[in-house]
C-alpha angles and dihedrals in degrees: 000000000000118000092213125102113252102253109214133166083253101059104027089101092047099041105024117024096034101033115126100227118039126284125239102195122182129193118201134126139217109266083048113114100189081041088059092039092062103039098091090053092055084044090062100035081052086053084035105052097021108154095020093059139019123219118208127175126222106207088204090204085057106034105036100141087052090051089049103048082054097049097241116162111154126041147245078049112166114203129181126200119184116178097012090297129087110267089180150333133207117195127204135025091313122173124268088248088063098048093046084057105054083049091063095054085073106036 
């Protein structure tokens, strides 16, 4: 079971744009094999960085129009948003390291 908060149309503003620590989203989807091979990293980092950032997961078949608003064409694709705006974004199966990385810009 995945650590990161379910991203829909209905709860981006809540959980995304007005939350108080920074937002990890990824979008991925199912039949997605990177997207598999990174998930157990975002499950750590979500164990490794609770409290200083929130993870939250895009299911792209579920959620096109969302994937879309946010310009996503190519999954897995990692945002983060701090503040309401995009801070970064790695796209791709990247290492945890990179990821991790990406994390600290914001915290």
């Amino acid at each position: 079971m995945s650590k990161g908060i379910n991203i829909t149309q209905d709860n981006f503003e809540s959980e995304v744009n007005q939350s108080p620590v920074p937002v990890l989203v990824d979008f991925w989807a199912e039949w997605c094999g990177p997207c598999k091979t990174i998930a157990p990293f975002i499950d750590q980092l979500a164990e490794e960085y609770a409290g200083r950032v929130k993870i939250g997961k895009v299911n792209v078949d579920e959620e096109g129009d969302l994937a879309e608003k946010h310009g996503i064409v190519s999954i897995p694709t990692l945002v983060l948003y701090k503040n309401g705006g995009v801070a970064g974004q790695k796209i791709g199966a990247v290492p945890k390291h990179d990821i991790e990385a990406l994390i600290k810009t914001v915290v």
